[in-house]
C-alpha beads as a LAMMPS data file, in Angstrom:
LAMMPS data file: protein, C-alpha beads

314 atoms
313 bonds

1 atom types
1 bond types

-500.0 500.0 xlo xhi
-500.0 500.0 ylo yhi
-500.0 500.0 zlo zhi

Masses

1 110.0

Atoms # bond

1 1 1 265.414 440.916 316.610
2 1 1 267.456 437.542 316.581
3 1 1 266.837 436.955 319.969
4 1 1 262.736 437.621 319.563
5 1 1 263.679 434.921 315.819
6 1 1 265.180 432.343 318.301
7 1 1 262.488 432.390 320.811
8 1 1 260.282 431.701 318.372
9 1 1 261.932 429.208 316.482
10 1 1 262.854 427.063 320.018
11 1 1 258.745 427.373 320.784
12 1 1 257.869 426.222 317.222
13 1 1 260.597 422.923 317.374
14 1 1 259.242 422.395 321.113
15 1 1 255.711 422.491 320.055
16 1 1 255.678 421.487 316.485
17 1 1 257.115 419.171 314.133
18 1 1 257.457 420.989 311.437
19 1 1 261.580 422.120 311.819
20 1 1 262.071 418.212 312.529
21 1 1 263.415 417.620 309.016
22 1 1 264.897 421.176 308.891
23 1 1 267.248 420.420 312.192
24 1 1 268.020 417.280 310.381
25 1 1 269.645 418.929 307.418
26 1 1 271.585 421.131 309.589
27 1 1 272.756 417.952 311.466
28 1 1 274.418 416.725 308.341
29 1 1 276.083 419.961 308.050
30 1 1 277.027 420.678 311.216
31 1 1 278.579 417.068 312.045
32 1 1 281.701 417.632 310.034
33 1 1 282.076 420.604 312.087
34 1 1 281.906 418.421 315.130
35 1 1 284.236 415.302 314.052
36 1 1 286.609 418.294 313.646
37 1 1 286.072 419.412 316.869
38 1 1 286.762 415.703 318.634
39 1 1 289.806 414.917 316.225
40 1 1 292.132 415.964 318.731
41 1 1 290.650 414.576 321.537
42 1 1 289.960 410.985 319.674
43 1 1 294.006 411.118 318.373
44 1 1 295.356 411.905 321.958
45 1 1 292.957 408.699 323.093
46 1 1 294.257 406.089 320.152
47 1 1 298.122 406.974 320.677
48 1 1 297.762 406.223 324.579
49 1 1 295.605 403.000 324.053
50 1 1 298.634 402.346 321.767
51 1 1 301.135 403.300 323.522
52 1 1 299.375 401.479 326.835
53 1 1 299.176 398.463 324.516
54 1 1 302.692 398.350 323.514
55 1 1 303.519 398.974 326.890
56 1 1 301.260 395.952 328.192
57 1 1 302.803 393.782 325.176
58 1 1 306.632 394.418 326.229
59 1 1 305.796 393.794 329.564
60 1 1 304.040 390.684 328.890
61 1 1 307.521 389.784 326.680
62 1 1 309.337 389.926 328.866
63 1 1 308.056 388.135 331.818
64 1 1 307.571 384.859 329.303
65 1 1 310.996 385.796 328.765
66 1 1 312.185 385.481 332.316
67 1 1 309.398 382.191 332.554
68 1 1 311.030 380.773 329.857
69 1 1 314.418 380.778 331.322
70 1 1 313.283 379.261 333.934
71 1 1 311.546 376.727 332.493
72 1 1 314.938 375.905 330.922
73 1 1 316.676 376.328 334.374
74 1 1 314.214 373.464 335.115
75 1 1 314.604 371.352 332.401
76 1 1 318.766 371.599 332.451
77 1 1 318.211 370.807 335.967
78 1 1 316.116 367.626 335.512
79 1 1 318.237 366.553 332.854
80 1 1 321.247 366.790 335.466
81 1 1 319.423 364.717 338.317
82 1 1 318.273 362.293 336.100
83 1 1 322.135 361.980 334.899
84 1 1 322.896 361.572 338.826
85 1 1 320.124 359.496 339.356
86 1 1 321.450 356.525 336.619
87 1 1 324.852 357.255 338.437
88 1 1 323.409 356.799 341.628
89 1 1 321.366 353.405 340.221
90 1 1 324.487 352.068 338.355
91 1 1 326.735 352.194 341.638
92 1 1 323.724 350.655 343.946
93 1 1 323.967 347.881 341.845
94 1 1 327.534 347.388 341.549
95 1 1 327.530 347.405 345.341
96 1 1 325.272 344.912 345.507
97 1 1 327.763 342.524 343.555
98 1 1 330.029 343.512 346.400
99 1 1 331.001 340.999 348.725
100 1 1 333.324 343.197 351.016
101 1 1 331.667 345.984 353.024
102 1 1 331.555 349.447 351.209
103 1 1 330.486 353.038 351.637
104 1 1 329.617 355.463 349.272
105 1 1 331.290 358.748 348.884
106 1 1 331.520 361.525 346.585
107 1 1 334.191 363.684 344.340
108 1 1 334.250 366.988 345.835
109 1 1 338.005 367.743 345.016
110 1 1 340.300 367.155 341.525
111 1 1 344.073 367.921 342.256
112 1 1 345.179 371.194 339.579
113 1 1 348.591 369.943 339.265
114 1 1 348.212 367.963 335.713
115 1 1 350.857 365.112 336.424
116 1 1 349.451 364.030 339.292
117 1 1 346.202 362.279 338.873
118 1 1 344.592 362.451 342.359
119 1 1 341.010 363.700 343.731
120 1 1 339.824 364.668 347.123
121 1 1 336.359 362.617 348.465
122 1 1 334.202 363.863 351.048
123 1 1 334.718 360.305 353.316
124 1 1 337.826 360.556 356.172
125 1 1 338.872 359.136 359.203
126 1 1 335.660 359.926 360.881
127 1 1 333.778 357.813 358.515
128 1 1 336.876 354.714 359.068
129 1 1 338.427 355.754 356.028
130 1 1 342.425 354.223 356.239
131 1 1 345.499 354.308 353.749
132 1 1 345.338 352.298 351.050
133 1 1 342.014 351.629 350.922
134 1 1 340.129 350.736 347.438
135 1 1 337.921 352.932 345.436
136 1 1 335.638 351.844 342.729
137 1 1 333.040 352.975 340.815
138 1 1 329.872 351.262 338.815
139 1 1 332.603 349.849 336.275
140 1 1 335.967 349.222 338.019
141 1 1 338.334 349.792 340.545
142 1 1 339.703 353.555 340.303
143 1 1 342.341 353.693 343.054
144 1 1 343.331 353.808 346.772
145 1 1 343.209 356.081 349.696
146 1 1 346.504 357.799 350.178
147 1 1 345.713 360.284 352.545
148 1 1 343.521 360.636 355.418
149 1 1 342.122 363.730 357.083
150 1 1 339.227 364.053 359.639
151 1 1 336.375 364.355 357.161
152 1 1 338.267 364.159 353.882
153 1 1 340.428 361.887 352.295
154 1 1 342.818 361.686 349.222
155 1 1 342.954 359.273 346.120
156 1 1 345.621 358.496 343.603
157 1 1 343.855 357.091 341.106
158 1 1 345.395 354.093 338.437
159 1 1 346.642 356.427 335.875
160 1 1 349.283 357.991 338.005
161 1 1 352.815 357.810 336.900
162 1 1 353.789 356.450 340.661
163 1 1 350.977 353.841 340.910
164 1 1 351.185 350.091 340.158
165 1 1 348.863 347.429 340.444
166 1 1 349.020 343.843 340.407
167 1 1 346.481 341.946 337.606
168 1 1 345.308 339.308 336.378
169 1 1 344.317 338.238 332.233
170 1 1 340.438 337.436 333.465
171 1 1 340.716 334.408 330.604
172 1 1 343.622 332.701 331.502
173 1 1 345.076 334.109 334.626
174 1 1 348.208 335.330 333.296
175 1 1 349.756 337.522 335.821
176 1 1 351.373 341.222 335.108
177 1 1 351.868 344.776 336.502
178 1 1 349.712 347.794 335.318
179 1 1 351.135 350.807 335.741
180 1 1 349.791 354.200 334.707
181 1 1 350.893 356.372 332.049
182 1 1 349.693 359.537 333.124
183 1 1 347.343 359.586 330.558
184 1 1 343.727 359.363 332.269
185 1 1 342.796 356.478 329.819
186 1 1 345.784 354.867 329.388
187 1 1 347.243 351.980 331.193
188 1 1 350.646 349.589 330.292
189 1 1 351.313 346.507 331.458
190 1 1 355.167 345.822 332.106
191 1 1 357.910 342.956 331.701
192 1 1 355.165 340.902 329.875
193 1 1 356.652 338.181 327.958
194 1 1 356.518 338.382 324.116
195 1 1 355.096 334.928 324.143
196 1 1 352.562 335.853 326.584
197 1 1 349.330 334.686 325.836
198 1 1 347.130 337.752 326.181
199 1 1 345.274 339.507 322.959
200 1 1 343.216 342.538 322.447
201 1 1 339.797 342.714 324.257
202 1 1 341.254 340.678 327.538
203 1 1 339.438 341.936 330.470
204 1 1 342.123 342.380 333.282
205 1 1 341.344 341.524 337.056
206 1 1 342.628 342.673 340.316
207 1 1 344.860 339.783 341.143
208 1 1 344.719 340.322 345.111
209 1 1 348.533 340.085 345.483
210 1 1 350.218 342.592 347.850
211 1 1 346.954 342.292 349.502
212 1 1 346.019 345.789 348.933
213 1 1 343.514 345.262 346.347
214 1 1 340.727 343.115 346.636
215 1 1 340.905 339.982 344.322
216 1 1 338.633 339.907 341.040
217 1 1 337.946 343.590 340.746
218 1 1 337.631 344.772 336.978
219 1 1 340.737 347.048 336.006
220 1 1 341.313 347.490 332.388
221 1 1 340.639 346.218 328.989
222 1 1 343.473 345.264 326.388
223 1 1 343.247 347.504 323.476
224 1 1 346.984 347.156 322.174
225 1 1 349.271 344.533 321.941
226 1 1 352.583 345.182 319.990
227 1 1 355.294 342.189 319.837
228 1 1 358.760 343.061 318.505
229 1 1 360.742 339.880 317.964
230 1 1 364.087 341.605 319.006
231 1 1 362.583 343.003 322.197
232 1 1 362.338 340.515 324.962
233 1 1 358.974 341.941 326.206
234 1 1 355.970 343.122 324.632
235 1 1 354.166 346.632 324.751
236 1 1 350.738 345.894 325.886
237 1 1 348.550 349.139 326.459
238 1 1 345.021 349.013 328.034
239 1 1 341.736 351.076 329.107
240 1 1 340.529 351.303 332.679
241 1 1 336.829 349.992 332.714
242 1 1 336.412 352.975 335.555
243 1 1 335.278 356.149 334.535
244 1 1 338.534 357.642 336.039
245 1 1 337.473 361.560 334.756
246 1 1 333.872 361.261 334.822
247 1 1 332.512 360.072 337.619
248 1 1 331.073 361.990 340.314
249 1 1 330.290 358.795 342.865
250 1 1 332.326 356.023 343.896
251 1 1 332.497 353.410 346.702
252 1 1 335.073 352.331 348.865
253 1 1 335.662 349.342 349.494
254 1 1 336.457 347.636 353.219
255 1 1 338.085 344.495 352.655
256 1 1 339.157 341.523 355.253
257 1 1 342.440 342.402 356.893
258 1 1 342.714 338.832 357.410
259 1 1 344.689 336.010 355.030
260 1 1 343.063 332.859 353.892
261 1 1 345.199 331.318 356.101
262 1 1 343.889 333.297 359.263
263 1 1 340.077 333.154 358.380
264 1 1 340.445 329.207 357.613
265 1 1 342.404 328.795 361.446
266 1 1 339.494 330.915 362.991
267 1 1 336.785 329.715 361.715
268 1 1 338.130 326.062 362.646
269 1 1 338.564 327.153 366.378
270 1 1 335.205 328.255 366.053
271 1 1 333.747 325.768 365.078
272 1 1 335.560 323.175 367.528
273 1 1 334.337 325.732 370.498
274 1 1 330.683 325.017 369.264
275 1 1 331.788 320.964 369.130
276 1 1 333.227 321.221 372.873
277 1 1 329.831 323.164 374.385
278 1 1 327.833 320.442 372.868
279 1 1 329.881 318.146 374.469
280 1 1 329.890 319.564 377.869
281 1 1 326.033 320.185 377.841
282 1 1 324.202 316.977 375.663
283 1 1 321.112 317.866 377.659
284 1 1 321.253 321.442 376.292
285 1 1 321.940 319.797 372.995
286 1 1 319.175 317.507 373.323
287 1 1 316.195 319.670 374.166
288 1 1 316.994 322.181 371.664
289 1 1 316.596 319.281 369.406
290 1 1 313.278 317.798 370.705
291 1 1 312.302 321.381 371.011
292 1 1 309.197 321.936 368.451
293 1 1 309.273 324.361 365.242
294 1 1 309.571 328.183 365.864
295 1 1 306.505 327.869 363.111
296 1 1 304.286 325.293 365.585
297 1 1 302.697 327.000 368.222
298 1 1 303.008 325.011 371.580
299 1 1 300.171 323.850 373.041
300 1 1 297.861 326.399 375.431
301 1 1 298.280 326.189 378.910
302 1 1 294.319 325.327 380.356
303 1 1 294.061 328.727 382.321
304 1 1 297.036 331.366 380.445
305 1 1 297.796 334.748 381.507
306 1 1 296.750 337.618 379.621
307 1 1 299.349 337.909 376.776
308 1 1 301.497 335.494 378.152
309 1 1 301.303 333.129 374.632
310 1 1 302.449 335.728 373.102
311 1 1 305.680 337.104 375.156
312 1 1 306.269 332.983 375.605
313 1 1 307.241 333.107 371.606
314 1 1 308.552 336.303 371.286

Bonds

1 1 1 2
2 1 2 3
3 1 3 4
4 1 4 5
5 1 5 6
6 1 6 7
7 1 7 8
8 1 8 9
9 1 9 10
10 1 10 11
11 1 11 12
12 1 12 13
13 1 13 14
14 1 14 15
15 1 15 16
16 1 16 17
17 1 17 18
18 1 18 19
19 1 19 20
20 1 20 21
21 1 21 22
22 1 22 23
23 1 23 24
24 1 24 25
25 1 25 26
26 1 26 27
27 1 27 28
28 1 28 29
29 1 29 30
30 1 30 31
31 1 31 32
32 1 32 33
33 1 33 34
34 1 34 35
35 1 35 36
36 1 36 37
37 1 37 38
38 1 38 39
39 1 39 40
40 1 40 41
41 1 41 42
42 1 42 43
43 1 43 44
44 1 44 45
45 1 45 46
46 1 46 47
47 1 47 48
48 1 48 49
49 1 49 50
50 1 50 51
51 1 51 52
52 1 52 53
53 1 53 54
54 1 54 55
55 1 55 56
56 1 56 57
57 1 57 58
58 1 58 59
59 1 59 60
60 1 60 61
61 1 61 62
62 1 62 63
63 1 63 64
64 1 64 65
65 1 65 66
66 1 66 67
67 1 67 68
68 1 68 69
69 1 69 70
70 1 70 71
71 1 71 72
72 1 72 73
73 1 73 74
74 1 74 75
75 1 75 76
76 1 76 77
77 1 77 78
78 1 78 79
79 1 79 80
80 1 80 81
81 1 81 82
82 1 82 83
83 1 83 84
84 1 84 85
85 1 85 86
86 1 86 87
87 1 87 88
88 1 88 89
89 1 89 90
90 1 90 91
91 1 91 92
92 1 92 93
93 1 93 94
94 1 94 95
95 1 95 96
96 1 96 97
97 1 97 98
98 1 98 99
99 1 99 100
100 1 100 101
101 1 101 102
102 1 102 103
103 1 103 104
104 1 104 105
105 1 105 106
106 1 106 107
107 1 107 108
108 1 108 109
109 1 109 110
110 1 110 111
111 1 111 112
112 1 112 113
113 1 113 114
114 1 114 115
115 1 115 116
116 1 116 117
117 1 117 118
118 1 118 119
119 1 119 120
120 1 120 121
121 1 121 122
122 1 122 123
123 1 123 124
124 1 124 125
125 1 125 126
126 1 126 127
127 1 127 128
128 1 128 129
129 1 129 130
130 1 130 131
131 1 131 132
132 1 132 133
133 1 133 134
134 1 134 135
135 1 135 136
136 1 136 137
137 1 137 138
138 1 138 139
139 1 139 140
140 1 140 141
141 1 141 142
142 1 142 143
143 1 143 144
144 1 144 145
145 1 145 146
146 1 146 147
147 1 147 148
148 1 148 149
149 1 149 150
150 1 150 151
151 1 151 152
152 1 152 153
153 1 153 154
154 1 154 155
155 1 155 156
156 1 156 157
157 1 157 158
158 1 158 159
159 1 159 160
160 1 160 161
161 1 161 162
162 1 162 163
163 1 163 164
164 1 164 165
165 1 165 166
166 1 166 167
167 1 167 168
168 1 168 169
169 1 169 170
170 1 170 171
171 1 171 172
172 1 172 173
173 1 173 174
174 1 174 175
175 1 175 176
176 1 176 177
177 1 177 178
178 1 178 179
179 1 179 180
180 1 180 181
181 1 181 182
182 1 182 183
183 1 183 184
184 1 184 185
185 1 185 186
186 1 186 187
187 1 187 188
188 1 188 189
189 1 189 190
190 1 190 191
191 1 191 192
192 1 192 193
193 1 193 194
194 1 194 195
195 1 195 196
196 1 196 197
197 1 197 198
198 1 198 199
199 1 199 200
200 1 200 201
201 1 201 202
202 1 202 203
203 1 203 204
204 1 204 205
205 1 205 206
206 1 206 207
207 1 207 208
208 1 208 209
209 1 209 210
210 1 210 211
211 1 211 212
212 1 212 213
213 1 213 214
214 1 214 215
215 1 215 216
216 1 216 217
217 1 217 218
218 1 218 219
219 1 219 220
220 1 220 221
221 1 221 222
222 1 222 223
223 1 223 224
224 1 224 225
225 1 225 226
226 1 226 227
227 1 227 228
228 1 228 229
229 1 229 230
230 1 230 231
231 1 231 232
232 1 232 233
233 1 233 234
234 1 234 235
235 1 235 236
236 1 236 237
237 1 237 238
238 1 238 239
239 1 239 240
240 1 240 241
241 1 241 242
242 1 242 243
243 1 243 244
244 1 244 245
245 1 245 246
246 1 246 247
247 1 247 248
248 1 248 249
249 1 249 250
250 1 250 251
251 1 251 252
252 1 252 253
253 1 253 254
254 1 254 255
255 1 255 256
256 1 256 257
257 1 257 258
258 1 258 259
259 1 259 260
260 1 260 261
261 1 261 262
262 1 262 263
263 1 263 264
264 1 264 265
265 1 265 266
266 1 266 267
267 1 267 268
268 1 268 269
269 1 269 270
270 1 270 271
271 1 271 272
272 1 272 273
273 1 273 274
274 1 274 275
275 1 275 276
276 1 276 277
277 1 277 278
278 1 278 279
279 1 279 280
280 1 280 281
281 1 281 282
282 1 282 283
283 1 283 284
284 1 284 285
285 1 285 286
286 1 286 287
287 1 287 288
288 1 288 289
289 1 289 290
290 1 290 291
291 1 291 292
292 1 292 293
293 1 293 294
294 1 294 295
295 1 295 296
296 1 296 297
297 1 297 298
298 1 298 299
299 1 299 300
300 1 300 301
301 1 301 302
302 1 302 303
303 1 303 304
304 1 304 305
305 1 305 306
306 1 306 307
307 1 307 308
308 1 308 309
309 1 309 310
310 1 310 311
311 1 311 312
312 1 312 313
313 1 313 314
């Protein structure tokens, strides 16, 4: 009987119209049924599009993460190389006030022991290093070579308790002794006369006596000068104008071996050899004079050789 009721009814809705609005009430009743039916199946589908999503999202953190940290890595580098990079700029230019011959090296080396103020550079005797050879940096003289290995060498700079060097007051040429303190920016000057004329802010100069340091070289600055009337000398304490902890770069400095004395007699000599071949050889002397400008072209010979104008001049 149902079965012979459903035929009937399927033949009537596929022929007729008249169920239309019928099956469109039972719709409405039936689709609760069916939102029940999908609830599980539409829960299970939001929690792993969430979870998926919160997967995607911490995944996404953390590679900015690891990009950002980089981009700091960068940065921290860039600010480091443009540090080096003024460094580099402010020693180029000091060198070029240079008039001695100089190479640049680099720190690579600070001695642990805390009394001793020495480095290590990365310049030796392969590179001509010798003892007691000047170092400088953009500012002022730091110290001298006083040990030499193959591709390394070793520096005592000013500030050591053992070091001394001769100087100059750059305003009046007063003459004293610097000697470090052991403090790195600390100097003292010793046996200077209480009636010395030298004041705060003096700018003291390598004197070039001894002739181990090269004459003129900026050393220190006067920040402190005490006079006690029952002391015979005063207590003078300076600055070095060298970076003695800071800097990374230096230059050192290859000076003339030679006294005044020596390059004054050679020079003479040769300039009485050049006298005595112009002597011996006036022809020489005179055609070089009657010889045109190296900026005049001579005249061109009627019939040249290919090229041969050329490779005449050169």
């Amino acid at each position: 009987m149902f079965a012979v009721l459903s035929a009937a009814l399927m033949v009537v809705d596929a022929r007729l119209t008249v169920l239309h609005s019928v099956r469109s009430q039972l719709g409405l009743i039936v689709e609760p049924v069916y939102w029940l039916g999908r609830l599980p199946v539409t829960l299970w589908e939001s929690a792993t599009q969430e979870l998926s999503s919160r997967n995607e999202l911490a995944a996404e953190n953390e590679k900015l993460k690891a990009e950002q940290l980089m981009m700091q890595r960068r940065l921290q580098k860039l600010a480091a190389l443009t540090e080096q990079n003024v460094r580099l700029r402010e020693l180029l230019n000091s060198s070029a006030l240079v008039d001695d011959e100089v190479l640049a090296t680099e720190l690579i080396g600070i001695d642990p022991n805390p009394f001793t103020h020495r480095i290590l550079i990365d310049k030796g005797e392969k590179d001509g290093v010798v003892l007691g050879q000047p170092v400088l940096d953009a500012r002022g003289l730091m110290g001298q070579v006083v040990e030499v290995m193959p591709y390394t060498s070793r520096v005592l700079l000013l500030t050591d308790t053992t070091h001394s060097i001769p100087v100059q007051v750059n305003r009046n040429g007063l003459r004293a002794i610097a000697t470090g303190t052991g403090n790195p920016e600390r100097l003292e000057l010793r046996h200077v006369a209480d009636t010395a004329d030298i004041k705060e802010g003096d700018l003291l100069v390598s004197s070039g006596l001894g002739q181990r340091f090269p004459a003129g070289y900026p050393v220190a600055t006067v920040t402190e000068v005490v006079h006690d009337s029952g002391q015979p000398f005063a207590i003078v304490r300076a600055v070095p104008t060298a970076n003695l902890n800071r800097t990374r770069y230096m230059l050192l400095v290859f000076t003339d071996p030679r006294t005044p004395e020596q390059r004054a007699a050679e020079s003479a000599e040769a300039q009485e050899e050049v006298d005595r071949q112009a002597l011996e050889h006036p022809d020489a002397e005179a055609a070089i004079e009657d010889a045109p400008p190296a900026d005049v072209p001579a005249p061109a010979d009627p019939a040249p050789a290919s090229g041969s104008g050329e490779e005449s001049h050169q």
